[in-house]
N, CA, C and O of each residue as an XYZ file, in Angstrom:
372
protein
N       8.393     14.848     13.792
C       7.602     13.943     12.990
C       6.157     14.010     13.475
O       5.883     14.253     14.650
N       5.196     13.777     12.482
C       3.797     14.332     12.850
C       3.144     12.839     13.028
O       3.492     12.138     12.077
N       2.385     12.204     13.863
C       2.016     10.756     13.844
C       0.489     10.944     14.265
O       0.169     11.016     15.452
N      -0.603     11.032     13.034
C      -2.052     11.014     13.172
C      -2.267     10.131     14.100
O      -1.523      9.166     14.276
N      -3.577     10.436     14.963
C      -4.472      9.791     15.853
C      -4.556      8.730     15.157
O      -3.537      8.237     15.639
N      -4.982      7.770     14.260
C      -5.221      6.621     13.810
C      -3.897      5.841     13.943
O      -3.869      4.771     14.552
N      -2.788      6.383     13.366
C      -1.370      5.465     13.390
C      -0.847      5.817     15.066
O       0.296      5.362     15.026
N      -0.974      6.183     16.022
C      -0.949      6.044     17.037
C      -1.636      4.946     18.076
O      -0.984      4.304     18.899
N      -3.584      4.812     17.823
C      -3.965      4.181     17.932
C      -3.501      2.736     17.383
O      -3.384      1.756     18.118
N      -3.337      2.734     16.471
C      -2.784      1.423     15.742
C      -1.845      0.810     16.714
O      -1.855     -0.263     17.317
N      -1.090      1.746     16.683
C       0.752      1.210     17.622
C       0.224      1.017     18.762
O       0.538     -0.100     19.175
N      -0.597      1.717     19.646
C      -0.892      1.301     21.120
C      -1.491     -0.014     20.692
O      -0.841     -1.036     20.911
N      -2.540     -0.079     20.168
C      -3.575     -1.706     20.303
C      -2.170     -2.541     19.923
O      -1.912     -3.285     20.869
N      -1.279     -2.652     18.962
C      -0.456     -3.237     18.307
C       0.685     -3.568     19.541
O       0.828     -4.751     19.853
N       1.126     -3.002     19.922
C       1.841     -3.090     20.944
C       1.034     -4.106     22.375
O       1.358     -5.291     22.461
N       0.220     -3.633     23.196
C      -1.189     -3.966     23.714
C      -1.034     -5.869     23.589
O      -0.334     -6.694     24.175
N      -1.876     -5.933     22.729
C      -1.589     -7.164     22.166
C      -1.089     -7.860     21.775
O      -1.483     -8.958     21.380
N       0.253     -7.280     21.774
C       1.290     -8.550     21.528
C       2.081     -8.558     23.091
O       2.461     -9.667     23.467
N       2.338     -7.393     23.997
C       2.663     -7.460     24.951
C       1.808     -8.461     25.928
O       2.416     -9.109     26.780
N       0.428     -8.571     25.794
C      -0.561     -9.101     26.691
C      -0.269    -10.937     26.290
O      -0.255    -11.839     27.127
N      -0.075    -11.081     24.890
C      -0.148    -12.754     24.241
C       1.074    -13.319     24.711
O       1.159    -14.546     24.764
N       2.052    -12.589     25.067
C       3.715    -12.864     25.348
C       3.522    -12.928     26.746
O       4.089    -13.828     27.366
N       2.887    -12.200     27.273
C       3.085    -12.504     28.987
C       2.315    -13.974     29.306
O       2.847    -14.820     30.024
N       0.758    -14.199     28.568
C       0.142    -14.961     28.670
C       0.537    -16.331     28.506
O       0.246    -17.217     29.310
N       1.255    -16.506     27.375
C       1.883    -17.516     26.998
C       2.928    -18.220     28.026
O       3.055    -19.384     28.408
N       3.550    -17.136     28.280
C       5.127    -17.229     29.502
C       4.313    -17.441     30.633
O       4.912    -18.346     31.214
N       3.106    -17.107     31.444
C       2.672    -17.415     32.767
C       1.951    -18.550     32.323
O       1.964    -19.395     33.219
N       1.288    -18.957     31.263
C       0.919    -20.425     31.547
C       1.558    -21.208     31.613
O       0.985    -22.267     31.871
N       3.126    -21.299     31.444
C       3.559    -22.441     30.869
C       4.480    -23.389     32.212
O       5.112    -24.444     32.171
N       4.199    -22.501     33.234
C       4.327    -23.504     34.347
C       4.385    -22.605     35.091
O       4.512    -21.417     34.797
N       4.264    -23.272     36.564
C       4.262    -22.457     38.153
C       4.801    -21.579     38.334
O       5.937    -21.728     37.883
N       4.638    -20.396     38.882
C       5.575    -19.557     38.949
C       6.495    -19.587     40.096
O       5.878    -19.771     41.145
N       8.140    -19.431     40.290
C       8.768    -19.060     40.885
C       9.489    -17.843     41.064
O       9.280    -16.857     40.358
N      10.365    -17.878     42.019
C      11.468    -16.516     41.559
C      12.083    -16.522     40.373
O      12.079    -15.535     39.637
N      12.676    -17.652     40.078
C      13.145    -17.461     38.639
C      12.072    -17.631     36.982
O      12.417    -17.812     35.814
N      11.125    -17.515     37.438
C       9.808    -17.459     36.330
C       9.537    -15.696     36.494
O       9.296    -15.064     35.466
N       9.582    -15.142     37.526
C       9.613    -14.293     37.290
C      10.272    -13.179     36.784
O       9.959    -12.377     35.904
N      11.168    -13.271     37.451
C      12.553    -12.919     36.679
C      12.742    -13.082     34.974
O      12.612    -12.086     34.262
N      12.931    -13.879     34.628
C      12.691    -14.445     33.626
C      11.558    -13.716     32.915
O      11.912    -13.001     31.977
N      10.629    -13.756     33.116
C       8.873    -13.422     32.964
C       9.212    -11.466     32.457
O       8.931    -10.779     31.475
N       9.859    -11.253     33.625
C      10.384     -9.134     33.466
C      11.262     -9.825     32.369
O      10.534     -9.943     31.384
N      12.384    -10.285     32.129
C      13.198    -10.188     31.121
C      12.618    -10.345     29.863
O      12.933     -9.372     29.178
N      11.854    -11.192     29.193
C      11.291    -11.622     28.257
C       9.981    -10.407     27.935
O      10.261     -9.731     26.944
N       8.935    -10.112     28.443
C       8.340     -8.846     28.286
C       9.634     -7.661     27.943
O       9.840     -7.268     26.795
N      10.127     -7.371     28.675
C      11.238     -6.312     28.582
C      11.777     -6.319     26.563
O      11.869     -5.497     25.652
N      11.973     -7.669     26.758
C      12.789     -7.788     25.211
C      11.532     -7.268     24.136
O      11.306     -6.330     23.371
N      10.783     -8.720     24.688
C       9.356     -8.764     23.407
C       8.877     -6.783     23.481
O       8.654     -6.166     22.439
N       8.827     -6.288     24.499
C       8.372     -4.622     24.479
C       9.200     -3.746     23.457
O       8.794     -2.821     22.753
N      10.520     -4.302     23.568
C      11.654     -3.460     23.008
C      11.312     -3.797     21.436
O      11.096     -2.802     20.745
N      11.218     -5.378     20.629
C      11.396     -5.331     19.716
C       9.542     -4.925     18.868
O       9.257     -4.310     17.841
N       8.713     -5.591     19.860
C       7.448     -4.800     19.835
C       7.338     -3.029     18.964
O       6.826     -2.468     17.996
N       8.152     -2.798     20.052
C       8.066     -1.156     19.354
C       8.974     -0.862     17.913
O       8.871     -0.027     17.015
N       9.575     -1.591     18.087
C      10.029     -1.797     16.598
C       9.432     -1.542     15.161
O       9.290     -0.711     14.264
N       9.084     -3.334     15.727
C       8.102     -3.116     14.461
C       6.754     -2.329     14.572
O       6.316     -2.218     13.427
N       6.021     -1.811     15.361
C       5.162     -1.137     15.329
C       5.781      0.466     14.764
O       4.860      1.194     14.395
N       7.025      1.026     14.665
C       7.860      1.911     14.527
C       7.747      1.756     12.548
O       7.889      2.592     11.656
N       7.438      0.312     12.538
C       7.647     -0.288     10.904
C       6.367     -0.205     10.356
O       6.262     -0.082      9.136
N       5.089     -0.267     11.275
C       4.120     -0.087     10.689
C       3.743      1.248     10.825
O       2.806      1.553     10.088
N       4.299      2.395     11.737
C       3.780      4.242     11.254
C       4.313      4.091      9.842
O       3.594      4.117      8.843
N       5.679      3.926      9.835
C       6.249      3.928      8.377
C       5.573      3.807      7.107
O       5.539      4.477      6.075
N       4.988      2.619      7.563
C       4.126      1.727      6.015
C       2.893      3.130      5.960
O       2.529      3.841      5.023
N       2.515      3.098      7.379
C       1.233      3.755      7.185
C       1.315      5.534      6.419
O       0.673      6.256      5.656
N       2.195      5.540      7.006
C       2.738      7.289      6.442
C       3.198      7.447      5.345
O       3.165      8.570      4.843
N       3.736      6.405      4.692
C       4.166      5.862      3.252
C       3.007      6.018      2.383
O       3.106      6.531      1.269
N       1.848      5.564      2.894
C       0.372      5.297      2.266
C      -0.040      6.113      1.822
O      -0.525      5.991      0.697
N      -0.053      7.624      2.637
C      -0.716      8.711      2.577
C      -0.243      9.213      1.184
O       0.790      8.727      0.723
N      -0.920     10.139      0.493
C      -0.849     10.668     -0.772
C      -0.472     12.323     -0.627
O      -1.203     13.145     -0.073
N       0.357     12.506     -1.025
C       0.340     13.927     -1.011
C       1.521     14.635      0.197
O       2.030     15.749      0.066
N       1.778     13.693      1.339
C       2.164     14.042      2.536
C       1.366     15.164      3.438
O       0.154     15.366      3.375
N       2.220     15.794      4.218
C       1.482     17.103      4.702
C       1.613     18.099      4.274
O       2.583     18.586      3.695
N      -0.103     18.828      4.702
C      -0.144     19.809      4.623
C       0.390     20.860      5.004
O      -0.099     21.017      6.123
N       1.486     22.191      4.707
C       1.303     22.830      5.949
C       0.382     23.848      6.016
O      -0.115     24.293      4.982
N      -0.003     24.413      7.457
C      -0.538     25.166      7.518
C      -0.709     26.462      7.279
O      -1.757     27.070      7.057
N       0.538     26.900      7.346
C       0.298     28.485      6.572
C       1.339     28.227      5.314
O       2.308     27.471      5.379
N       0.908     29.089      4.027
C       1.375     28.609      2.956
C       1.934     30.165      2.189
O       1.187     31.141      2.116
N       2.876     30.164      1.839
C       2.723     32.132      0.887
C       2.063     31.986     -0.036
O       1.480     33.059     -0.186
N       1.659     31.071     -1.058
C       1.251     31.603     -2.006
C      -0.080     30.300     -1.434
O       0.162     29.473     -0.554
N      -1.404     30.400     -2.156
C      -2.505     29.763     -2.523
C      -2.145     28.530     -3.249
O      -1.095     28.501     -3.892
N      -3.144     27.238     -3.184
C      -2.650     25.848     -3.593
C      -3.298     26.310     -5.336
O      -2.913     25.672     -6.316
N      -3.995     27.130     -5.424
C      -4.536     27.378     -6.783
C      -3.344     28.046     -7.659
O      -3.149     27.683     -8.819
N      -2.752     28.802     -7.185
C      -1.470     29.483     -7.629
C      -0.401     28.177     -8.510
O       0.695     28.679     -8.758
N      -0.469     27.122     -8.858
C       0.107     26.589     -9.633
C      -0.171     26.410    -10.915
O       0.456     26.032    -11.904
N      -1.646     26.893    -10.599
C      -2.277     26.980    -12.269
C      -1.584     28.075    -13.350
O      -0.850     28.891    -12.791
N      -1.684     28.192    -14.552
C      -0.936     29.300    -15.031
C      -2.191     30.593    -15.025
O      -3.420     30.615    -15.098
N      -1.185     31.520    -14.905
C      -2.112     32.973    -14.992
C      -2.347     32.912    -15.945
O      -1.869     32.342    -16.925
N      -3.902     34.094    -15.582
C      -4.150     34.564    -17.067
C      -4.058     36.521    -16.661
O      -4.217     37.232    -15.669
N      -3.779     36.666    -17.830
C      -3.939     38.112    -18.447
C      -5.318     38.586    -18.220
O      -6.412     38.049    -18.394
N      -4.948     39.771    -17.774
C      -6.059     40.455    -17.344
C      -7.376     40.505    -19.055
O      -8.543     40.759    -18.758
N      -7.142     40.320    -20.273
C      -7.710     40.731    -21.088
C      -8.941     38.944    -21.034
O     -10.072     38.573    -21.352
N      -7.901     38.516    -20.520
C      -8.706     36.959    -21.101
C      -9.520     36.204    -20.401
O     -10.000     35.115    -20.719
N      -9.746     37.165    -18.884
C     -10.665     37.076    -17.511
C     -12.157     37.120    -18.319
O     -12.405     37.800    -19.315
N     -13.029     36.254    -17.648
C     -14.212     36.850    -18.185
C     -15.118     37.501    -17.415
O     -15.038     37.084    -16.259
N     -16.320     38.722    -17.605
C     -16.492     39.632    -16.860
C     -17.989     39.676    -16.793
O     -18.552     40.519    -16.094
């Protein structure tokens, strides 16, 4: 699967920021102990897992978007080659 520099970027910041708001949230919300921490790895761990998820949901959308799909790079015949021929008489010279 081919995933452009832009829908990559996307998923890192996307990911990024929701990983960073989830930890933030969970360490303010009281003192930390052993079991805050604990806790603290488990909950990142999850939120990371389903994180990539949906960021997995937004290449989708985004690759969905594109028109045409891909290109490939080497091709046998020319993208002009769908046009119909003409006869050599009806070329103009």
């Amino acid at each position: 699967m081919y995933i452009s520099n832009r829908a990559i970027v996307v998923r890192n910041f996307a990911i990024a920021i929701v990983n960073g708001a989830i930890t933030l949230i969970i360490l303010l919300i009281a003192p930390l102990g052993l079991m805050a921490v604990i806790s603290n790895t488990f909950l990142v761990t999850v939120a990371s897992f389903f994180t990539a998820t949906i960021a997995d949901g937004v290449i989708r959308f985004l690759q969905a978007s594109r028109s045409g799909g891909e290109m490939p790079l080497h091709t046998d015949a020319p993208y002009s080659s769908k046009l119909d021929a003409r006869s050599s008489h009806e070329i103009d010279r």
